[in-house]
N, CA and C atoms as an extended XYZ file, in Angstrom:
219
Properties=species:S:1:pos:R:3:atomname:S:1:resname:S:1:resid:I:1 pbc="F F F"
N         0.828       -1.181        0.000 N   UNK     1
C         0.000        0.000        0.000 CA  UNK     1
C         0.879        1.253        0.000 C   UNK     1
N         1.797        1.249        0.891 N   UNK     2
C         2.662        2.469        1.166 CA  UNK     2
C         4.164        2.699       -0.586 C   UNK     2
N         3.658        1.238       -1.036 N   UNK     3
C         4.569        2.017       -2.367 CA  UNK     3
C         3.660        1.734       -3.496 C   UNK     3
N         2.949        0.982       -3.772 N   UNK     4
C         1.818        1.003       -5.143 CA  UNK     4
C         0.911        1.920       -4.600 C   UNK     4
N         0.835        2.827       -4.005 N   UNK     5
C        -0.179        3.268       -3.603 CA  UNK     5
C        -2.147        2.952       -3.977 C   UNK     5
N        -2.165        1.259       -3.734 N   UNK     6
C        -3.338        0.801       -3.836 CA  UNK     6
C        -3.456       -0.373       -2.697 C   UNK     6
N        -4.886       -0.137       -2.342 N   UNK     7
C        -4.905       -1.462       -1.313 CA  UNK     7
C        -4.808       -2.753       -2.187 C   UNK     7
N        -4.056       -3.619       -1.350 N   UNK     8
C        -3.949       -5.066       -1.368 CA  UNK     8
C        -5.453       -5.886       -1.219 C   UNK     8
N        -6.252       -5.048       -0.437 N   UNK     9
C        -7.119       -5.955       -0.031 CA  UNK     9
C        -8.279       -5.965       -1.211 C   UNK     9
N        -8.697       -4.380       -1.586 N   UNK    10
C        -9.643       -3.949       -2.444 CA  UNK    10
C        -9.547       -3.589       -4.013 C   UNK    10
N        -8.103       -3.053       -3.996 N   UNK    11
C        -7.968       -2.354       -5.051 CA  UNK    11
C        -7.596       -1.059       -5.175 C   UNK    11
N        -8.271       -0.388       -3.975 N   UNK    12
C        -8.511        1.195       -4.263 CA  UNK    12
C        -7.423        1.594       -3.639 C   UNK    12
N        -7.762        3.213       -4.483 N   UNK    13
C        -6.319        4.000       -4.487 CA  UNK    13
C        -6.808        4.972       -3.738 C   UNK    13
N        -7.767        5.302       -3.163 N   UNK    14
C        -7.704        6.038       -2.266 CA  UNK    14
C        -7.061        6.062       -0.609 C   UNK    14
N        -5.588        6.281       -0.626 N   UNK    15
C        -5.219        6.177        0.688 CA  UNK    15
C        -4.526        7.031        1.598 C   UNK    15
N        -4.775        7.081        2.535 N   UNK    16
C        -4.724        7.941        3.554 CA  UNK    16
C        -3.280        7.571        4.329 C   UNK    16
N        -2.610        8.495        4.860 N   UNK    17
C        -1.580        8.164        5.978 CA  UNK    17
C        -1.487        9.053        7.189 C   UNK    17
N        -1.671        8.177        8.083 N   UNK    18
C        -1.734        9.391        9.631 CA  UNK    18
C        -0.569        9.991       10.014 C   UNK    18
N         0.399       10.093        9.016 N   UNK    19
C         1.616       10.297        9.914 CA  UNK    19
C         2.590        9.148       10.426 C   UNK    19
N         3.454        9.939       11.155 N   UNK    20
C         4.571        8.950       11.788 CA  UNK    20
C         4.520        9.408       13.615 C   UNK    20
N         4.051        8.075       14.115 N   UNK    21
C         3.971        8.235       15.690 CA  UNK    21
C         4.828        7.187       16.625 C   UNK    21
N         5.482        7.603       17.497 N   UNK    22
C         5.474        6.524       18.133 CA  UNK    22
C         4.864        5.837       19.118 C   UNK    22
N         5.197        4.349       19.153 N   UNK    23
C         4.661        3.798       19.989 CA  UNK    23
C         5.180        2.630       20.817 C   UNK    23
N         4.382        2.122       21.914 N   UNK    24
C         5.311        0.943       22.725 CA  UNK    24
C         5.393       -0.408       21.382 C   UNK    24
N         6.662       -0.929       22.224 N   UNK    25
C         6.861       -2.108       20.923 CA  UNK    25
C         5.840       -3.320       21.310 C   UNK    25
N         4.969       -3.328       22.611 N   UNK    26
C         4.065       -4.564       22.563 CA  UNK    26
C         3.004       -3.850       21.447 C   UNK    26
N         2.765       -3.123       20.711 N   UNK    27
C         1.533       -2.858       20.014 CA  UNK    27
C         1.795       -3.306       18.517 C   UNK    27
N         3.541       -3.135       18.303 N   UNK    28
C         3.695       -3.836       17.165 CA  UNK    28
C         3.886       -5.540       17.081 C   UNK    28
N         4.045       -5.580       18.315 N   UNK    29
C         4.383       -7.421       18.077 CA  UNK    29
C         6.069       -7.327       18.069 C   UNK    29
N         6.494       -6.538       18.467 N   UNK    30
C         8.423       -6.952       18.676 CA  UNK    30
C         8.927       -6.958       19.456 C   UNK    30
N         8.699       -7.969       20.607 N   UNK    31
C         9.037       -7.689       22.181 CA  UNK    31
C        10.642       -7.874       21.796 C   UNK    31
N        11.117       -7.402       22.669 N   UNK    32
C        12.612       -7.068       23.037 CA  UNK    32
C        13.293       -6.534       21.966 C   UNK    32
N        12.836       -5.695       20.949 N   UNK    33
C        13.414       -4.544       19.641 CA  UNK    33
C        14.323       -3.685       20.437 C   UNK    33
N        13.562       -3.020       20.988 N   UNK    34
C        14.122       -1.754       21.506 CA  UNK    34
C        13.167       -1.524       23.245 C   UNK    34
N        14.402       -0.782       23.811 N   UNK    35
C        13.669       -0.778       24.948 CA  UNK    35
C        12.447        0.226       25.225 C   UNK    35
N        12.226        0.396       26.313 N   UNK    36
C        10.873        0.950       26.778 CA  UNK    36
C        11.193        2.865       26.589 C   UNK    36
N        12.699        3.341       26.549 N   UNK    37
C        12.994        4.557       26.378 CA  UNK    37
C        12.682        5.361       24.931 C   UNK    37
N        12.782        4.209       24.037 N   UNK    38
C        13.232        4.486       22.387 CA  UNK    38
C        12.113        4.317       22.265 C   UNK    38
N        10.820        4.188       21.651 N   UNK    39
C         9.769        3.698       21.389 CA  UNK    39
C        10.223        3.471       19.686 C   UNK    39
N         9.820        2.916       18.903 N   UNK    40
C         9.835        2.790       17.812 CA  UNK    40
C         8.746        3.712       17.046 C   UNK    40
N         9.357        4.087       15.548 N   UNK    41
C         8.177        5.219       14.710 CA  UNK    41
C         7.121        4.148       13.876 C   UNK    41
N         5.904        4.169       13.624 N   UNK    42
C         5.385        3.247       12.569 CA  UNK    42
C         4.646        4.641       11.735 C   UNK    42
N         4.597        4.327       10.352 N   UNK    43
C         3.528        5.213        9.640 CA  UNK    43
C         2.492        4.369        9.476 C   UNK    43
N         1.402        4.700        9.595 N   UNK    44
C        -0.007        3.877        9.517 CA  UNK    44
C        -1.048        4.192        7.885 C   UNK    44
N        -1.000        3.349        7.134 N   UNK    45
C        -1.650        3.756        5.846 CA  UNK    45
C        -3.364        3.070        5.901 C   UNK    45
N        -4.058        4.004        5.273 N   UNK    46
C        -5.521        3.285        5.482 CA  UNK    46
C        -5.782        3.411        4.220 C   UNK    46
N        -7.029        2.372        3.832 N   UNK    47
C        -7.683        2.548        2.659 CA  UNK    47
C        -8.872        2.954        2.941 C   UNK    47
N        -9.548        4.367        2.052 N   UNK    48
C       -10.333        4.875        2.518 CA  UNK    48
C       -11.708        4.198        1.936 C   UNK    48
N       -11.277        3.424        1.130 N   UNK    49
C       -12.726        2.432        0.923 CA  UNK    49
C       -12.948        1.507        0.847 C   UNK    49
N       -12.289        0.563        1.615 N   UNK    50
C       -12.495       -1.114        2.919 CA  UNK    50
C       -12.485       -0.564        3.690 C   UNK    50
N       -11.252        0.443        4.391 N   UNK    51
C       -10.767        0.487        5.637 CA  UNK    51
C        -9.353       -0.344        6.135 C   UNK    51
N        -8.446       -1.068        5.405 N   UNK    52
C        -8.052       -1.991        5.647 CA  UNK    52
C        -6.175       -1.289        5.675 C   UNK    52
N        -5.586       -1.317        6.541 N   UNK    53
C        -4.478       -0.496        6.942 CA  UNK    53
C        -3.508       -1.381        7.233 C   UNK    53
N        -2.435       -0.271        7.481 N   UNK    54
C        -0.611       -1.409        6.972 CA  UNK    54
C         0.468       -0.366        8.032 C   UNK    54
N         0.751       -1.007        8.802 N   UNK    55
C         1.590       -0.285        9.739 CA  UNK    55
C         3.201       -0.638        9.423 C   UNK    55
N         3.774        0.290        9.250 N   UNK    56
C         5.644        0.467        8.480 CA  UNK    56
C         6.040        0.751        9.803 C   UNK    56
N         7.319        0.025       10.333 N   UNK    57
C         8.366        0.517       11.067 CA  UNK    57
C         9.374        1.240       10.203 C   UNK    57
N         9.619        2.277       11.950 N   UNK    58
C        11.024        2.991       10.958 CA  UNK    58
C        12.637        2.149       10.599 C   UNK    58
N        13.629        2.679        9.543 N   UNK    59
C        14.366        1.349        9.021 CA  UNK    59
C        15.481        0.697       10.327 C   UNK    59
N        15.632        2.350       11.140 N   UNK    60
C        16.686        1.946       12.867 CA  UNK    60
C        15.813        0.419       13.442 C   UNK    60
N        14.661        0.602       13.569 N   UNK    61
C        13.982       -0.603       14.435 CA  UNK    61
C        13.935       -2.099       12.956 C   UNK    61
N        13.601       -1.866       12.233 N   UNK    62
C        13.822       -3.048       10.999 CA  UNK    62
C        14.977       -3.234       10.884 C   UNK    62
N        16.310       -2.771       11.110 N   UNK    63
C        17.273       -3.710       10.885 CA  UNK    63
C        17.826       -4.309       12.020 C   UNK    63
N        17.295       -4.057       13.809 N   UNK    64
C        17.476       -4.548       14.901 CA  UNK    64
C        16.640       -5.815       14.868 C   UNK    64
N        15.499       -5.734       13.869 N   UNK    65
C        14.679       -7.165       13.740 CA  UNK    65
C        15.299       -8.394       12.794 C   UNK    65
N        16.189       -7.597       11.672 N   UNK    66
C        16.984       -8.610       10.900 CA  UNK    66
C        18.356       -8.777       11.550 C   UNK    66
N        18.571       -8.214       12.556 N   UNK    67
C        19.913       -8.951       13.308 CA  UNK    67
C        19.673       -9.744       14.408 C   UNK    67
N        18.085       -9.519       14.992 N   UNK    68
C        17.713      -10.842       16.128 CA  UNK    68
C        16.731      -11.721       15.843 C   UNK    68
N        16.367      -11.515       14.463 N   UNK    69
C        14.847      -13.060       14.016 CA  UNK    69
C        15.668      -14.009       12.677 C   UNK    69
N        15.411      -14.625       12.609 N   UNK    70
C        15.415      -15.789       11.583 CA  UNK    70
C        14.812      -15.174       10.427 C   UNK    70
N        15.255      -15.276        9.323 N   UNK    71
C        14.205      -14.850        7.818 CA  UNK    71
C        13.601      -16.014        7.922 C   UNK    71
N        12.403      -15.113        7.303 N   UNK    72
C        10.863      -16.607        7.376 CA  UNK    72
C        11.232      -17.257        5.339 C   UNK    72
N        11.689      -18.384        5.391 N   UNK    73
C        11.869      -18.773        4.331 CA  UNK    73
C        10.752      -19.727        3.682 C   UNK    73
């Protein structure tokens, strides 16, 4: 969504982005990323006609996830 700018789910190109916020890392699902000081950034993209949205980490917290997870092969 955040680079074809079309939903995956529907089709449509109408999409919205709230910005860049942070937040605690239990909301993304990455316990032990980063600690409780750093919060991590996500941009949140919506489709404005499903509704159906895609949350991006920023690339500092994505490459702390490719130096402590397994690639899903």
């Amino acid at each position: 969504m955040k680079l074809t700018k079309q939903c995956s789910e529907c089709g449509g190109r109408e999409i919205y982005t709230t910005g860049t916020y942070r937040i605690s890392p239990s909301n993304i699902l990455l316990p032990r990323i980063t600690n409780f000081t750093k919060q991590p950034r996500v941009e949140i993209y919506v489709c404005g006609n499903c509704g159906f949205h895609q949350m991006f980490i920023e690339q500092e917290t994505l490459q702390k996830v490719k130096e402590k997870y397994k690639r899903y092969e």
